[in-house]
N, C-alpha and C positions, 0 to 999 in steps of 0.2 A: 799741423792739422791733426796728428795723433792723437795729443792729449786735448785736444777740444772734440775730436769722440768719444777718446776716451770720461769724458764726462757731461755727453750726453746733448752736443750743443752744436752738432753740424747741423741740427735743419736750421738753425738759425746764420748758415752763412748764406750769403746772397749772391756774391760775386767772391771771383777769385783769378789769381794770375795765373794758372795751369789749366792747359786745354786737356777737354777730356780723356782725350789716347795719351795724355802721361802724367794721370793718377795711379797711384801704386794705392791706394787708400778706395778700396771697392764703391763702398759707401757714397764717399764724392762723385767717383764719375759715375753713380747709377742718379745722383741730385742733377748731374752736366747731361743726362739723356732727358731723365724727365721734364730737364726745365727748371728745375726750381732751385738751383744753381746755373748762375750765367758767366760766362768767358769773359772780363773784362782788360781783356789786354794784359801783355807781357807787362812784370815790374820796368823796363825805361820806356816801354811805349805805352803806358795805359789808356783806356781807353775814357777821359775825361766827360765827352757826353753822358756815354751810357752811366759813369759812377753817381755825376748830379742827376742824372736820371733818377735813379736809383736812391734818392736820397744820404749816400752815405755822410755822415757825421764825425770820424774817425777811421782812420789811415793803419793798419798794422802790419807793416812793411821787416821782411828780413833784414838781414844786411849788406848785401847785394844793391839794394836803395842807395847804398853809398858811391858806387861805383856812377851814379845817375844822380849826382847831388839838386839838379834841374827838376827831377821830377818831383822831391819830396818838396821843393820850394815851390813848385806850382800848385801841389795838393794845399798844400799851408797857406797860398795866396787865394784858393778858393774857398776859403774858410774851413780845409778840413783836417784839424791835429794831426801828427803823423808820431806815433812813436814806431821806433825801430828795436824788433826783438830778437836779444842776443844769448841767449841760453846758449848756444853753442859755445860761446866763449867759454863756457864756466868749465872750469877744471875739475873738477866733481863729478861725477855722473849723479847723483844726489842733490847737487847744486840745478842740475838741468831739470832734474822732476820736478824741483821746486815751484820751475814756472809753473804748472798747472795750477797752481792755486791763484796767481795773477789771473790768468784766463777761466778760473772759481769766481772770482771776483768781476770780473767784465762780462759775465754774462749770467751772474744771478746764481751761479752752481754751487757757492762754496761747500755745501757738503759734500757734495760726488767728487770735489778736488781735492778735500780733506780724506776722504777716505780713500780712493783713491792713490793718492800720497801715502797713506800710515800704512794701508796693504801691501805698498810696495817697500814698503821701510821692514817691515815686518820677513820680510820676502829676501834683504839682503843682510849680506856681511859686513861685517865692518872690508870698504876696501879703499885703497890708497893709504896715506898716513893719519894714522891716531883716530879721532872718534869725529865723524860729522856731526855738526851742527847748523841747524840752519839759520842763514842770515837773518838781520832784520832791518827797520828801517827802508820797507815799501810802504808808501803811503799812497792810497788810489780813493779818491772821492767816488763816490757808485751815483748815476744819475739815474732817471726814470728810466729813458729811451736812452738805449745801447744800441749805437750802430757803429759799423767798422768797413774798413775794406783795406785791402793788403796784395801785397804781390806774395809768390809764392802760398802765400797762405790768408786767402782774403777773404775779409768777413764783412759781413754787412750785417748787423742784427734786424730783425723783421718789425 
C-alpha cells in the first residue's frame, strides 16, 4: 500500500483486507473512517458480496492468498483475475521498488512511479553485489477501467 501512495493512487482503492485499527498507513485508515474505503473481509474469509457489490474486476492479493488456495479459486470462478504480488521475494531491495512501476502501470501513474523510482535510485548506493539492474520482460496490457481488490492490500479502482 506504500508505494501506491506513494504515487498518488490510494483514493482509488475501494476496498481492502485490513481493518481500520491496523493501518500503520495514516492515510488509509482516515479513507476506513470516512468511508470511502470499505473493510472487505480478511484475505481467507473475504467478504464475496460486498466485492461483487462493489464491482471489483481484479483481485491483488499477497502471498498469504497462498495459504487459502480456496479463496483465490473462488475469486477466479467469480470472474475476477487474481494476481498474487511478490516483491517481497526479491532479493534486491531495488528489485522490490521496482514494483512501483507495475502498480505506475495499473492505475494510470506511470510518471509518479517513474520518478518516484529514479529519486530513489538517485537516493541510493550501490548495495549488495556488483551493480543493479533492472529486470525486464513485464508485459501488462492497460485497459480503460481499472479495478482491483486484494487482501492485505486491496484495491478496487473507482
Amino acid at each position: 500500500m506504500d508505494m501506491i501512495r506513494e504515487i498518488g493512487a490510494l483514493s482509488d482503492i475501494r476496498l481492502t483486507g485490513v481493518k481500520e485499527s491496523d493501518w500503520y498507513i495514516e492515510k488509509a485508515a482516515a479513507a476506513m473512517e470516512d468511508g470511502s474505503m470499505l473493510y472487505a473481509g480478511k484475505y481467507n474469509e473475504p467478504d464475496y458480496e460486498l466485492i461483487l457489490k462493489e464491482g471489483c474486476n481484479f483481485a491483488l492479493e499477497n502471498t498469504m492468498i497462498g495459504h487459502n488456495p480456496e479463496v483465490k479459486e473462488k475469486l477466479e470462478s467469480l470472474g475476477i483475475p487474481v494476481m498474487v504480488e511478490r516483491s517481497s521475494y526479491e532479493e534486491h531491495p531495488l528489485g522490490r521498488l521496482e514494483w512501483i512501476r507495475l502498480y505506475g502501470l495499473l492505475y494510470g501513474k506511470e510518471q509518479e512511479a517513474d520518478a518516484f523510482y529514479e529519486e530513489q535510485l538517485k537516493n541510493r548506493t550501490n548495495h549488495g553485489k556488483g551493480r543493479y539492474r533492472p529486470h525486464g520482460g513485464l508485459f501488462i496490457s492497460r485497459r480503460t477501467e481499472r479495478s482491483m481488490s486484494a487482501s492485505r492490500m486491496t484495491i478496487l479502482r473507482r
